[in-house]
TORFI-942670 format. One record per residue (C-alpha): residue number from 1; residue in one letter; y, x, z. Coordinates in steps of 0.05 Angstrom, whole numbers, plus 5000, padded with zeros to 4 digits. Last residue first. Example, Ala and Ser with C-alpha at 12.3 -4.5 7.8 and 13.67 -1.06 7.14 Angstrom:
TORFI-942670
<2 "S" <4979 5273 5143>>;
<1 "A" <4910 5246 5156>>;
END
This chain:
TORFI-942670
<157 "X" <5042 4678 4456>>;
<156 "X" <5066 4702 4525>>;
<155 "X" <5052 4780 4538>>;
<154 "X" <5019 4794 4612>>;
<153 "X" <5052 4858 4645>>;
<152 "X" <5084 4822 4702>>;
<151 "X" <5023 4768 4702>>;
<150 "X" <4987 4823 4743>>;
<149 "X" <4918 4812 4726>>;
<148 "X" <4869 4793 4790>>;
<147 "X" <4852 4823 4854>>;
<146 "X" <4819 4785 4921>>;
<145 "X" <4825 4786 4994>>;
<144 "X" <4795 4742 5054>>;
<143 "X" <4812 4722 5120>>;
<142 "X" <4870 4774 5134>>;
<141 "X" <4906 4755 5205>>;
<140 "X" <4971 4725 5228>>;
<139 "X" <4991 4692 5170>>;
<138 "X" <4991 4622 5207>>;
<137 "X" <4959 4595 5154>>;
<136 "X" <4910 4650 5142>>;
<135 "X" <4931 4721 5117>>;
<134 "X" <4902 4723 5045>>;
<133 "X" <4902 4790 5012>>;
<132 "X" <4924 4783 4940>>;
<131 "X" <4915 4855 4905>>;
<130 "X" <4952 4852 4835>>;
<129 "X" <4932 4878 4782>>;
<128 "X" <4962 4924 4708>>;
<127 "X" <4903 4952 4671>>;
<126 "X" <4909 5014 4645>>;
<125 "X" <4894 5069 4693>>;
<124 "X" <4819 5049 4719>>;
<123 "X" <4865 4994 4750>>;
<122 "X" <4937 4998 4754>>;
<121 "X" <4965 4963 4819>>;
<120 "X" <5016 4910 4854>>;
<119 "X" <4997 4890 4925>>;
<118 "X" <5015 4818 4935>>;
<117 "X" <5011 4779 5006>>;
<116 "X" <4992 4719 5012>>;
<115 "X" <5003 4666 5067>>;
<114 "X" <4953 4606 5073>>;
<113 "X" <4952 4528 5064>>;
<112 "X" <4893 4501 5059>>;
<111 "X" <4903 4456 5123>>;
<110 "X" <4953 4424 5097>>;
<109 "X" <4970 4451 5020>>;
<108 "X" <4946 4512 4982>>;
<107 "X" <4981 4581 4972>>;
<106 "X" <5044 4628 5002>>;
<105 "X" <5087 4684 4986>>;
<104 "X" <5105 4747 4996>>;
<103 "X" <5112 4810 4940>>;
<102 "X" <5106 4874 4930>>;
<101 "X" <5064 4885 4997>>;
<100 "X" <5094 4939 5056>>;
<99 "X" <5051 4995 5065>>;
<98 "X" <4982 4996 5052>>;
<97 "X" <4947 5025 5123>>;
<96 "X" <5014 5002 5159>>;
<95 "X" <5023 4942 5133>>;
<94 "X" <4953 4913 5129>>;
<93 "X" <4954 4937 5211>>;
<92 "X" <5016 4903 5219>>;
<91 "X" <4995 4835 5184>>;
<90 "X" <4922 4840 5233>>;
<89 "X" <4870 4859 5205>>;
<88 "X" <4796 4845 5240>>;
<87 "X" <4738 4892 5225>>;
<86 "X" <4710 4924 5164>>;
<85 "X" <4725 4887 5097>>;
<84 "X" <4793 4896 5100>>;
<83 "X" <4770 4972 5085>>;
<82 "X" <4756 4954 5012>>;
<81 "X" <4821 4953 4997>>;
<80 "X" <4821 5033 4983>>;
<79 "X" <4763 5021 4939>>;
<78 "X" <4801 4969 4901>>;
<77 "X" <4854 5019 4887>>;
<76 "X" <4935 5021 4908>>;
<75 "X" <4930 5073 4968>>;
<74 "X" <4918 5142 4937>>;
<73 "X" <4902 5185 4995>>;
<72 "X" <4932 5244 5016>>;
<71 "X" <4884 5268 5078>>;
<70 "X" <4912 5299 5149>>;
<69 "X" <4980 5305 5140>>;
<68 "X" <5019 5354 5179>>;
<67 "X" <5063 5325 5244>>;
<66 "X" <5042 5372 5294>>;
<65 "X" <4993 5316 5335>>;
<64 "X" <4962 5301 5265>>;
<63 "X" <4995 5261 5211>>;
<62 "X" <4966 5198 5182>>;
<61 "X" <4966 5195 5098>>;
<60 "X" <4996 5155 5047>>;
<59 "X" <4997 5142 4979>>;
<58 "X" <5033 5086 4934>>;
<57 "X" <5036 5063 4867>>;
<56 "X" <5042 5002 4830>>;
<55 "X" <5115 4992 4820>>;
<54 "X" <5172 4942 4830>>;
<53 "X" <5147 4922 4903>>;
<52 "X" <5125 4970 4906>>;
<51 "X" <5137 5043 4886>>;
<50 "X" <5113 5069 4958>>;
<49 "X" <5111 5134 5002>>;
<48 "X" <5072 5120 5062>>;
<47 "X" <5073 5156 5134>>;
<46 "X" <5023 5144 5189>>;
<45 "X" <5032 5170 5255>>;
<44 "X" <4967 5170 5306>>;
<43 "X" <4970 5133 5371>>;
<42 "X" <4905 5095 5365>>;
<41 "X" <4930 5037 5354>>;
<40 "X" <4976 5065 5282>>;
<39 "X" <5042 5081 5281>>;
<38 "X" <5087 5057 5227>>;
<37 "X" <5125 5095 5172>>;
<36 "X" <5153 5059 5105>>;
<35 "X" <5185 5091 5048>>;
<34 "X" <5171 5160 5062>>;
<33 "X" <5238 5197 5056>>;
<32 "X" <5228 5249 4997>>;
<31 "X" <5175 5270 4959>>;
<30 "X" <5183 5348 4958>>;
<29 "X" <5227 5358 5016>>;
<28 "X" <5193 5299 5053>>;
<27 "X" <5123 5335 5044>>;
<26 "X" <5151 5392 5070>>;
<25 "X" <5173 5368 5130>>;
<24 "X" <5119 5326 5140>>;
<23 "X" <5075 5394 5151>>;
<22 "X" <5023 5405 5100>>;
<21 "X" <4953 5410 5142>>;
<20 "X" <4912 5371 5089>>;
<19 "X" <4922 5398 5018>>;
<18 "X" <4976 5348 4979>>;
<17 "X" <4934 5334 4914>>;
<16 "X" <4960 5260 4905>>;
<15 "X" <5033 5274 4915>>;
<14 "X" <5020 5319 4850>>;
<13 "X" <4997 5272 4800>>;
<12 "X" <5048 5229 4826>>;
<11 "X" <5116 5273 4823>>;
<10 "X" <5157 5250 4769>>;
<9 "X" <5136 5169 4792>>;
<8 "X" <5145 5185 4869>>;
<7 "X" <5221 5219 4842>>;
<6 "X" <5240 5150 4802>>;
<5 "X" <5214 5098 4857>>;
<4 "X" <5255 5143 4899>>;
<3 "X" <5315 5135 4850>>;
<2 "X" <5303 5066 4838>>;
<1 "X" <5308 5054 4918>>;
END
């Protein structure tokens, strides 16, 4: 794990400018193994490479019917998140757009109570946040999302 964590941190700036149509092979020689792979309703093969949940990085893309990527996207950004906005999300579709959260864990009591899952990111590159999406008591769906400092990088005084 710390040495893929270790070869997605070398190679970031160029994970992110992958042209469209590079085959998965290539990808994997480059990037390695991606970290989490899921299929999406629709058929299509998505493939993420992730840092979390000790980092704040991860990109992904979906692979057409020859296995090349179609769009390297940067996954950890609020603008990214703002696709829970559209639609209903189930935990396997949060997974497999995001990848796996950094962390799992749960809020509130009774009938406040709700899972929450923690994507860890760097906003406009410097500030250290987490991503809580909200999964409902049950945590079978996302009901609402929200970011806020990672208390990782917070200094106690």
């Amino acid at each position: 794990m710390l040495l893929l964590a270790t070869g997605l941190l070398a190679g970031c700036a160029n994970i992110a400018a992958t042209p469209a149509g590079t085959p998965l092979a290539d990808m994997e020689s480059r990037y390695g193994t991606p970290s989490y792979t899921c299929t999406r309703p629709d058929g299509a093969r998505r493939v993420v490479w992730s840092q979390l949940p000790s980092g704040s990085y991860a990109w992904g893309t979906d692979l057409d019917a020859q296995g090349r990527a179609v769009r390297m996207q940067a996954l950890m950004s609020p603008e990214h998140f703002a696709l829970l906005r559209q639609g209903d999300w189930t935990p396997e579709a949060v997974r497999c757009e995001f990848g796996p959260p950094g962390r799992v864990g749960a809020v509130g009591l009774g009938e406040k109570h709700e899972v929450v899952w923690s994507y860890y990111y760097v906003l406009d590159d410097r500030w250290h946040s987490v991503m809580y999406v909200y999964l409902g008591p049950k945590g079978d769906k996302v009901t609402h999302y929200h970011s806020g400092p990672d208390q990782r990088y917070q200094r106690s005084e």
